[in-house]
Steps between C-alpha positions, in 0.01 A plus 500: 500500500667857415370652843644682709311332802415180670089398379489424859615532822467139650798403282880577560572639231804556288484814277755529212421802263521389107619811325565544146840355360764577380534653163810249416250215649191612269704496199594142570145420539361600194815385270506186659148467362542707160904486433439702201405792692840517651688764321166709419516865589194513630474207734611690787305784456179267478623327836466806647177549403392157649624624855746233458249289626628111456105370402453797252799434324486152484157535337619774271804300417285209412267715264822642347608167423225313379408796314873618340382855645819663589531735814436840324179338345399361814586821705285705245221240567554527883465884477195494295315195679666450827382157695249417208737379261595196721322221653124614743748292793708817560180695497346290695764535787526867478130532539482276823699751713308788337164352534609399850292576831712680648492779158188601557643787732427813298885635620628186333372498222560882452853445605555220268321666169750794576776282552417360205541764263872608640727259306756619693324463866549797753664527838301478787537891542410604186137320497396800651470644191380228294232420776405822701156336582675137641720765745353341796430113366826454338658317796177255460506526124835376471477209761232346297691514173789331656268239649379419139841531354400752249759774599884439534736735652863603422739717633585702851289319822432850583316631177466159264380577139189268504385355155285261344636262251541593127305166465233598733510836356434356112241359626318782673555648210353282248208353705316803474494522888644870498256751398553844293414694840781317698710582196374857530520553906896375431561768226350752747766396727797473274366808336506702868856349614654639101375802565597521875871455386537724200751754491749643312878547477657665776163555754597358827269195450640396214717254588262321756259507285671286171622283806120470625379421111794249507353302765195437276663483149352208359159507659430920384628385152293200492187690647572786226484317199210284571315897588616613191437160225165514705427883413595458128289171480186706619581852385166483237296344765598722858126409619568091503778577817337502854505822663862554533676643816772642235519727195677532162685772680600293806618246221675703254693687841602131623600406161711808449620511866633110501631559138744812661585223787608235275671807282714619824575139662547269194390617184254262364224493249130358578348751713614782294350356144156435670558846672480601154221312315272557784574848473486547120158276524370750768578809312694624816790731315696627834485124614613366173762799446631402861536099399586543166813738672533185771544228183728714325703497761520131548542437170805672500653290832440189296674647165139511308632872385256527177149364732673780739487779252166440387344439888704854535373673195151431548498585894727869421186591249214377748670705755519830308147394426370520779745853613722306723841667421676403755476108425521536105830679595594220728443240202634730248860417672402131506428495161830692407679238728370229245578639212859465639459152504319451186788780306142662298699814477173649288267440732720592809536845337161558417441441858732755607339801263209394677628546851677841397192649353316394825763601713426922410114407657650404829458674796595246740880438610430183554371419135753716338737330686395142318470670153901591573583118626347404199703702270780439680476110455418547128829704483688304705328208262657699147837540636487842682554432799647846609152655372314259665716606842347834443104478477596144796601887687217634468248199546747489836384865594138448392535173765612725822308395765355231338552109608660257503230379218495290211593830293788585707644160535479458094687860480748356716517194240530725201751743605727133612468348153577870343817529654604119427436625136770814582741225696460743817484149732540681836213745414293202364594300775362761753188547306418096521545489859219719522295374271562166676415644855145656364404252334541299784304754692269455280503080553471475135792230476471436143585868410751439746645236388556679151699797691730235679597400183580843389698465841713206380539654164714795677699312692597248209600847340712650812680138498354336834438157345421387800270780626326456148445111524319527857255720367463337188449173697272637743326678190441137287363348802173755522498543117486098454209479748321783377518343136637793345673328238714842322642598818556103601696521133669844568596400833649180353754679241587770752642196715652351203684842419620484881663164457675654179679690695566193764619315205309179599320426165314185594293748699526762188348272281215362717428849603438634124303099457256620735497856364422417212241206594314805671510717158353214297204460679380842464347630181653709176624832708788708441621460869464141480623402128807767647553273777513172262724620297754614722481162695543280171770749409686450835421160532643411109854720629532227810462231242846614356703486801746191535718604787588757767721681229185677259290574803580835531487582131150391457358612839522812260276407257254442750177731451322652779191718619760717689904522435 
């Protein structure tokens, strides 16, 4: 009834394609049947999962129901037993296209097992790389798919993203139909297009490349984590797997690789913590120094500053392990950064003996040149600024010819916040412009984003208000859909501090509301509980005012990260 084509041709027939619905439309299906699931968190999530598919959530619905499962139950149920937790009918219907005459093509079925494992589907294009072998069959392939309804397609005419159902897929999944060798053949794949598309900062791929890993987000991560649960699961027992057309070392890369991707585009977590415990399991020290180093670094985008240290810590001391001194350096800044945000002025200085004593070793400019960014940001960091100016000179000289790199931009960072700390604005200003242009260079936007606000904080202290709020604005937007919740909260009081100025305290106080909203959901740091208390502060002085005539006083009494 779902297909695409006529069963025969001595009919006039009338095609009408029966997509999936609606979001707004599934949710009215399934509360209509179970109206306690309405104001569940998870219903709509589960929906998804169902394809929004009007007989699979009907059925789920029911079972929900009858059985006072709510959605999250249900969707963990789903996850874990796909089609075979509801009635054999839904089975049954799936199996009739798959079992179908016209599947026994050898292209189809390839096609459709492949299809099958991308939850996200591919474009038309981009099976080449899922399918090498189909190349030539894929026109054919894909005709009978359609004719069995088994495939849907979305998007541009000229390059649709063809799919199968998440219904259909659950079931593949479940009915045992795909084998560990298709799973295998797929990794292979996903394994060769990671790898094809790594790069780093600043080479002239760079940017094409996160683009080209963008296109295939969802299916690489999905791909990578089944690889890497599937490696732990059989680490004692290697000799069970078939004979596998990838290695630990193709794995661990991949893992590593997509965990820098997700670092550079949108900081995220999963790939990065199985990057790690595959790793760790393998005994693979450069691989886990490299995605401990990756985690750290994520950790500190979503405010997780203590898991940050310790991901840092244990990656600087694998690094000099192994007599990589160029990356321990690299991490030794990181891990100096954090102890900014943490305010563990023991351990920062410890840190810093560390990097001096290392520093006399160092032939390189390039490595002396991080040992003096480092000192300067842990002078800077103590409140000598003018010191820090000096050794940010000569990490500047040991840089010369050198760049723009991730150690170049963050010297650009440095010497900004340094002379904030001096209230020299014009010099700081100057020196966030161009930490702004390389890390843009660069296309890592959420370092970026943290020297645009740096960029707003200058002109908020040269007096453009207005300057100062489009940055800000344009700053909140990437922070908010990054998730980085500090800068989100940073970004928040910096606009509240604008309207200050502007005298329009309805916008005052809902700035320093969401400030401080921001503060409260990250953990005990200095920066943080800093942040909270200046908010409730500010927030308790708007209580007090009762007319135009006390503004002014107590805008005075206002506390701030910068006066």
């Amino acid at each position: 009834m779902r297909s695409n084509f006529p069963p025969s041709a001595n009919i006039d027939w009338t095609t009408h394609r029966l997509p999936h619905i609606e979001p707004d439309a599934s949710r009215q299906i399934y509360t209509d049947i179970d109206p306690s699931a309405a104001g569940h968190k998870a219903l709509d999530e589960l929906l998804a999962a169902l394809g929004h598919m009007p007989y699979a959530i009907s059925l789920v619905a029911t079972l929900g129901k009858e059985s006072e499962f709510p959605p999250d139950t249900l969707l963990q149920m789903w996850r874990e037993g796909g089609t075979g937790m509801l009635e054999e009918e839904i089975d049954r219907s799936i199996s009739l296209s798959v079992d179908s005459k016209l599947m026994r093509s050898p292209e189809a079925q390839s096609l459709f097992k492949i299809l099958s494992m991308l939850p996200a589907g591919t474009t038309r294009d981009r099976l080449s790389w899922w399918a090498p072998e189909l190349l030539v069959k894929l026109p054919l392939a894909i005709s009978i798919l359609n004719r069995t309804a088994l495939i849907a397609t979305s998007g541009e005419p000229s390059n649709p993203t063809i799919f199968v159902y998440p219904v259909v897929q659950s079931y593949m999944e479940h009915s045992g139909r795909i084998s560990l060798g298709d799973r295998i053949s797929l990794q292979e794949a996903a394994f060769k297009f990671i790898l094809g598309h790594k790069s780093s900062p600043g080479e002239p791929s760079f940017k094409d490349d996160l683009k080209a890993l963008m296109t295939e987000d969802t299916n690489l991560q999905g791909i990578l984590t089944f690889a890497a649960r599937q490696r732990l699961q059989n680490l004692d027992k290697p000799d069970d797997l078939p004979v596998a057309k990838v290695t630990d070392e193709m794995l661990l890369d991949s893992l590593v690789a997509f965990g820098l991707y997700q670092l550079w585009s949108k900081p995220r977590l999963g790939v990065a913590d199985l990057a790690v415990k595959v790793a760790r399991h393998l005994d693979s020290k450069h691989h886990l120094a490299e995605a401990l180093s990756c985690l750290g670094q994520i950790f500190h985008h979503l405010a997780k500053y203590k898991e940050e240290r310790l991901a840092l810590q244990e990656a600087r001391s694998l690094f000099r392990s192994i007599s990589n001194p160029l990356r321990a350096s690299q991490v030794g800044f990181l891990i100096a950064f954090s102890h900014g945000y943490h305010g563990d002025r023991r351990q920062l200085d410890g840190l810093l003996k560390e990097v001096s004593a290392d520093l006399t070793a160092r032939d390189e400019p390039r490595l002396r040149g991080i040992a003096q960014l480092t000192i300067g940001f842990g002078l800077w960091y103590t409140g000598n600024s003018n010191e820090a100016l000096e050794a940010l000179s000569i990490a500047q000289e040991a840089f010369k010819g050198i760049g723009p790199t991730f150690d170049t931009a963050q010297h650009a960072y440095t010497t900004c916040i340094c002379y904030l700390q001096l209230r020299r604005y014009s010099e700081a200003m100057d020196a966030a412009k161009l930490a702004v242009k390389q890390w843009e260079y660069l296309a890592l936007d959420p370092r970026a984003n943290l020297a645009r606000e740096l960029e707003g904080i200058c002109l908020l202290m040269l007096g453009d208000y207005d300057g100062a709020l489009r940055v800000f604005e344009g700053c909140l937007k990437k922070a908010r859909l990054m998730g980085d919740i500090l800068l989100t909260g940073q970004v928040f009081e910096f606009i509240a501090q604008i309207f200050e100025h502007k005298r329009e305290i309805t916008f005052v106080r809902l700035g320093y509301e969401s400030a401080l909203e921001q503060y409260k959901a990250i953990g005990n740091t200095t920066i943080a509980s800093q942040g909270r208390w200046r908010c409730e502060h500010n927030l308790s002085v708007l209580d007090k005012i009762q007319d135009e005539t006390n503004i002014d006083d107590l805008m005075r009494q206002m506390k701030h990260r910068y006066n």
